[in-house]
N, C-alpha and C positions, 0 to 999 in steps of 0.2 A: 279649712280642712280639705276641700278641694283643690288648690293651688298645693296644695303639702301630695297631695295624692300623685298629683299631676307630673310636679315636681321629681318624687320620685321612680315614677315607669319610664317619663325622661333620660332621667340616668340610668335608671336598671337597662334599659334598652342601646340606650350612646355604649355603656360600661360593656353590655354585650357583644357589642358590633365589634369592639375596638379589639378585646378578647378573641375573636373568631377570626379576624383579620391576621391578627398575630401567631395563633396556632396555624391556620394555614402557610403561611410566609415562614415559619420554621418546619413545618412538617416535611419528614422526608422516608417515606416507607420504605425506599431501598437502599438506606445507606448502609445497613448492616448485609447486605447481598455479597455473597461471592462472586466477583466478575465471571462473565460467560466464558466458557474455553476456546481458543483459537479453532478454525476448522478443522476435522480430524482429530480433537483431541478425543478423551475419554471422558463419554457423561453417564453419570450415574442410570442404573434402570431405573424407573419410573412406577414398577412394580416389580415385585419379585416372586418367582416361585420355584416354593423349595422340590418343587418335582423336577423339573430342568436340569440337566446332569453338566456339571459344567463341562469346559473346551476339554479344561486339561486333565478332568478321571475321565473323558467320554474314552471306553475301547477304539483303537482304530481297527477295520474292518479291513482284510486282505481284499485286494483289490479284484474283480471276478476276470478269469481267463475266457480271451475269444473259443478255445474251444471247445471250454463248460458249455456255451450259449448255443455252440450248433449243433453239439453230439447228443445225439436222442439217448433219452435213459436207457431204456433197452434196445439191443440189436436187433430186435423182432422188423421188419418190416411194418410200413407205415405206421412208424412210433414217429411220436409226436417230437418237434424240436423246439418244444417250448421249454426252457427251465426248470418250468414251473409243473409241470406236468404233474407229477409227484404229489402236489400237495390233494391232491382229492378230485371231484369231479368238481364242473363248475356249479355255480349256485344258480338256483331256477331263475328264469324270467321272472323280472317283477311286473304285479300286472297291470304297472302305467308302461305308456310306450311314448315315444318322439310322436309330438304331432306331425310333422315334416313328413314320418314316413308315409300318411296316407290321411285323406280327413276324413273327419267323423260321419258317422250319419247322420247323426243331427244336427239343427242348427240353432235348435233354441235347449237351454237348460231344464230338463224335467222337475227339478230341486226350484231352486230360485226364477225361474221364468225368464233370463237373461238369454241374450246372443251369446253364440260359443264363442268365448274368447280363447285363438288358436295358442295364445302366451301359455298356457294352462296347461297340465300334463292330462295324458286322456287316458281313460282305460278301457278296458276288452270286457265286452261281455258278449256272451253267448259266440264268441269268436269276429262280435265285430267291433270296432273302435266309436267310442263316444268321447264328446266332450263338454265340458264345462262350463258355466257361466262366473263362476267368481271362485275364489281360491279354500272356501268354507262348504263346496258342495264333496270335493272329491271324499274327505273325512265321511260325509254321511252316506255317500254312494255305499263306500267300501265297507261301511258298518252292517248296509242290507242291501247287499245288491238286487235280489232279488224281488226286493218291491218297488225301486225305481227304475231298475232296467228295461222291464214293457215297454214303460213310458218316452222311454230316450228312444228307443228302437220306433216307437211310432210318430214320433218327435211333439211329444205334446206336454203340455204342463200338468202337474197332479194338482187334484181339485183337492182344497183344503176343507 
């Protein structure tokens, strides 16, 4: 009964191999592929959407004249020579600022307890610039300025 046993995981196994050997040596998963297109040709998108206004309904847009760009809207004296003028005032300061333009007062993070890292955008408070230890403080700063601001301004960590 044993040698019968034996006998056959023998073969289930030889008959396997021989089987796996063969499907790999014919297997060929890109022979049904459309060759790749010369350089320059046209390849399909990759994704598509249908908001994307194609080339050829896109409007073409008259091209703007130099002297649209320098003649101020109105004749008024010191009228602005921006184009743009027209569209309204500008939009307030937002109230992170360039670290580059000046550095913080502090140097450690009143939030997290970190060094200010200067990568980080900083913000104004009380009209002076603070900054940040990690990129998850500015969110909370800005949710309650006013109870971690003290803290920055005296440079010290809040006691938890």
């Amino acid at each position: 009964m044993i040698r019968n046993l034996t006998l056959f995981a023998v073969t289930f196994v030889a008959g396997a191999l021989i089987a796996l050997v063969a499907r790999a040596a014919w297997f060929n998963p890109h022979s049904d592929a459309p060759a790749n297109p010369v350089a320059g040709g046209d390849y399909a998108p990759m994704v598509t959407n249908p908001l994307t206004p194609n080339a050829s309904s896109a409007p073409s847009l008259p091209a703007p004249t130099v002297a649209a760009a320098t003649t101020p809207a109105s004749g008024a004296p010191g009228a602005s020579a921006n184009p743009h003028a027209h569209h309204g005032p500008a939009a307030p300061a937002a109230p992170t600022s360039d670290a580059s333009a000046s550095a913080p007062v502090n140097t450690v993070c009143a939030i997290c307890g970190m060094d200010v890292n200067p990568k980080l955008p900083t913000a104004v408070y009380q009209g002076k610039i603070i900054g940040f230890g990690c990129k998850m403080c500015p969110p909370k700063f800005k949710a309650d300025p006013d109870r971690y601001g003290p803290y920055y301004l005296r440079n010290e960590v809040i006691k938890r």
